[in-house]
C-alpha positions, 0 to 999 in steps of 0.5 A: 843724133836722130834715131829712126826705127822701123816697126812692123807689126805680125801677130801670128792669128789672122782669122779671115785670112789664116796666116796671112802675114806669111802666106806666099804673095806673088812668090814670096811670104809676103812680109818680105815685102815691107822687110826689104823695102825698110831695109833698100831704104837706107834710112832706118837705124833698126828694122823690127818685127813685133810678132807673137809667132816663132814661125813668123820671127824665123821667116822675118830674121831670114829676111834681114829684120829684128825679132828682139822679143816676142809681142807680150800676151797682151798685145797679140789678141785681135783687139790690141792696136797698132799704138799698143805694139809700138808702144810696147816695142819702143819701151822694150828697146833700151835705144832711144829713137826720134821716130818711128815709121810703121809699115804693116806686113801686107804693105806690098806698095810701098817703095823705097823712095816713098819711105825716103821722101816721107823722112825727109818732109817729116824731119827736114821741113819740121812742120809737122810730127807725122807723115800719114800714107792716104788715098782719096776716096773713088766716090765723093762721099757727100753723096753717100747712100744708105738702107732704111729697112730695104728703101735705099735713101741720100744722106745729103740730098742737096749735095746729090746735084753738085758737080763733083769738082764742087764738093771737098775732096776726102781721103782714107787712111790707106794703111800702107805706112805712118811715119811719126815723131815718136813723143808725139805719138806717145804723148797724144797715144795714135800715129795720125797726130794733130799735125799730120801731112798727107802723103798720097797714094793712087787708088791703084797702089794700095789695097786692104786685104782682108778676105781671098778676094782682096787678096787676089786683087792685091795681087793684080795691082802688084802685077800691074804695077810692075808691069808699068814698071818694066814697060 
C-alpha cells in the first residue's frame, strides 16, 4: 500500500513577520489553511506539522493535524531547508510512506482538488517522481534589466526587440506545494527532482508573503478568489 504524508513545515521564529505562521489570515490563524485543505483532501494517511513551537503544535492540533514531536534545535534556525524538515519527520516516524506532499503554512491558495489532481498525475501516470506548484513569471525575463552603478543597462540586449510570444516561457517555484516520491527526494536530497511535472498556478493565486505589504496583498487575492468563487 502506497502511504502518502502531508508535511507542513512552522518553525515558530519568523523575523520579518513576527509569528506569522498563526498570525490571523482573513479570520483565522493562517495555518488553518493548508490544515484543512490536506485534510478535505482525503488523500493523505497523515497530516503533520513539524514546529519548534508549542503555541504552534496546540493551534495546529486543534485544527485536526499531527505534532508527534517537536522540530530538533537543529533544524528550527532560519538556515534549515525544507529537505532538512522533512527529513528529519520522514526519519522520526516509524510508518514507512511512498510520498510525501509538502504545503507550507502561508499556502492560503491551495484547494483540495489541486492536491487530489496532484497525486493522481504523480502516482497514476508514473512518468514523473515530483509534482511541483509554478507560476510564469508576469515579465519575460529575457528582457531583464540591471544597475551599473546608477545607469540602468539590458542584459540581453538582442532580445529586448522580440515579440513577447518569440521568447521561452519561464516559470518560478510558486511555494504553494511540492508533491513527491519520497526516495526520490531522499536520494537526490531536494523536492524538485530531476523529473519534475509543473503543476501551474495563475498569477492571481499565489503570493509570497514576506513583509506586511505582501501580507495585505495576500489577502486581496483571497478575497478576490472567493469572491470569484460566490459570484
Amino acid at each position: 500500500m502506497n502511504k502518502i504524508l502531508a508535511i507542513i513545515p512552522a518553525r515558530g521564529g519568523s523575523k520579518r513577520i513576527p509569528r506569522k505562521n498563526i498570525r490571523i489570515f482573513m479570520g483565522k490563524e493562517i495555518i488553518f489553511y493548508p490544515i484543512s485543505t490536506a485534510l478535505k483532501s482525503g488523500i493523505f494517511d497523515d497530516v503533520i506539522v513539524s514546529t519548534d513551537d508549542e503555541k504552534i503544535k496546540q493551534i495546529s492540533e486543534g485544527f485536526g493535524a499531527s505534532v508527534p514531536f517537536l522540530r530538533s534545535d537543529k533544524n528550527s534556525n532560519e538556515f534549515a531547508t525544507t529537505f532538512d524538515v522533512v527529513k528529519e519527520v520522514t526519519n522520526r516516524l516509524k510508518e514507512d510512506y511512498t510520498y510525501i506532499c509538502c504545503l507550507y503554512p502561508t499556502s492560503v491558495f491551495v484547494e483540495a482538488k489541486n492536491l487530489i489532481d496532484a497525486k493522481k498525475d504523480l502516482i497514476n501516470k508514473k512518468k514523473f517522481s515530483s509534482i511541483i506548484s509554478v507560476v510564469q513569471y508576469s515579465h519575460p525575463v529575457q528582457r531583464r534589466l540591471y544597475l551599473e552603478g546608477n545607469n540602468l543597462k539590458i542584459k540581453e540586449i538582442k532580445n529586448y526587440n522580440l515579440r513577447s510570444q518569440d521568447l521561452l516561457t519561464y516559470y518560478h517555484d510558486a511555494a504553494q506545494f511540492y508533491f513527491a516520491e519520497l526516495d526520490s527526494v531522499l536520494r537526490e536530497e531536494k523536492l524538485i527532482t530531476q523529473e519534475a511535472k509543473p503543476f501551474i498556478f495563475k498569477e492571481s493565486e499565489v503570493q509570497d508573503i514576506d513583509n506586511e505589504e505582501d501580507w495585505k496583498i495576500a489577502e486581496l487575492k483571497y478575497q478576490f478568489k472567493k469572491n470569484k468563487i460566490n459570484a
